[in-house]
C-alpha positions, 0 to 999 in steps of 0.5 A: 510523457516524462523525461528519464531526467525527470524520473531520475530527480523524482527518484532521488527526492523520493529515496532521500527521503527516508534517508535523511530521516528513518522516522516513518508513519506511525499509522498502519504500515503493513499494509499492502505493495502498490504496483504501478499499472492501471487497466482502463475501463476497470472497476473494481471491488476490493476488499482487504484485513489486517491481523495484528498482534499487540506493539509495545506502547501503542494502541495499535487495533487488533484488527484493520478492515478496508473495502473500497469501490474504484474506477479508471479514469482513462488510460492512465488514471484510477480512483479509489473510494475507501471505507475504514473499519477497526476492531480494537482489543477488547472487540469493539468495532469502529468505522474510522475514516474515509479515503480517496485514492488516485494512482497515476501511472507516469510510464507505459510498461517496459518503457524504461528500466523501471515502470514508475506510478505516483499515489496521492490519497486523502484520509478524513477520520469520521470520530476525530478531527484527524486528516491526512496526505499522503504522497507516494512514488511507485517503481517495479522492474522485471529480472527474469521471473522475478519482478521487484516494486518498491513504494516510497511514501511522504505523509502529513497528518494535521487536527486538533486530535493529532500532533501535526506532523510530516513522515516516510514509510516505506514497503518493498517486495520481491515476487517470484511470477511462477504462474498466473494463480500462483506468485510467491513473494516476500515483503519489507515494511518500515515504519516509526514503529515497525520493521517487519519481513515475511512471505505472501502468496498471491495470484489472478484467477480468470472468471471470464471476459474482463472478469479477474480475482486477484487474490494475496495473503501473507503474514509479516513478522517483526524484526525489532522489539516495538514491531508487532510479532505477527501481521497476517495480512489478506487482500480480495480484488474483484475486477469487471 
């Protein structure tokens, strides 16, 4: 079990970070806030698209399609297979990468002030000699009906196809636990090429024994010049 000590050094490494320099990933940034809980013997299906209007001087696609197969392993860890699809603007499909997630959750619920999780994920694009790291802190806490995660992100991209180079992003999000069905929320997401803010709604629908759909949808406008307009955002999880 960690140490507060240990939880409070990985917090300021991961919050220094984007401090000492604000030049965050230039891949996909709105995307989707992490929590930090893991449900043992879960499987899951998960699907989820982006939407997103076009970004000054960049290439940015039209569209973002992820589905991915993913199990616990254990009572602390999940993994995730993911298959990565994109539509550029003239309507061209493309399967992109592949990626492997794993989320580890460092403290059991209300143990702390925070409940803390770390991600690391593994992207191999399939058309190009692209790879990437990433290394991710993971923090929610509760106020009332309120509940607020923050995910801090160190990534590292190398190939022959790509400046190799190291960066942050960063997402946050408050949400409003009204009830089951129905959480409203807003979220913040920083990039090298976007800041953007805006609501989703999001809720978990019960079809039966250990059977749930969690379900969110939103869309996320920009709040500078180079950011993208609009990115509505929706996210499908079937868990059994």
């Amino acid at each position: 079990m960690p140490s507060r000590r240990l939880l409070r050094r990985t917090a300021l490494v991961a919050l220094a970070a984007p401090a000492a320099s604000w030049c965050h990933a230039d891949g996909l940034v709105v995307d989707k806030v992490y929590h930090p809980y893991v449900d043992a013997l879960a499987t899951e299906l998960e699907w989820r698209s982006i939407f997103q209007d076009p970004q000054s001087g960049l290439n940015n696609p039209a569209q973002v399609h992820q589905a991915s197969l993913g199990h616990s392993l254990g009572t602390r860890s999940f993994a995730e297979l993911y298959l990565i699809g994109t539509k550029d603007r003239a309507g061209g499909f493309t399967t992109q990468a592949l990626e492997l997630e794993v989320k580890r959750q460092l403290t059991e619920q209300g143990e702390y002030a925070a409940d803390w999780a770390v991600l690391v994920e593994y992207e191999n694009q399939l058309r190009r000699d692209v790879q990437e790291f990433t290394l991710g802190l993971i923090a929610e806490r509760e106020f009332g009906n309120w509940s607020g995660a923050a995910n801090l992100f160190i990534i590292n991209e190398w190939g022959d196809d790509i400046d190799n180079e190291v960066e942050t992003a960063m997402a946050l999000q408050a949400r409003y636990r009204y009830r089951r069905e129905f959480e409203p929320a807003l979220e913040f997401y920083a990039g090298q090429e976007t800041r953007a803010l805006g609501p989703v709604l999001q809720g978990d629908l019960r079809l039966g024994v250990r059977k749930n759909l969690h379900w969110e949808g939103g869309v996320i406008f920009g709040l500078d010049a180079r950011s993208a307009d609009q990115t509505w955002r929706l996210l499908f999880e079937y868990e059994f």
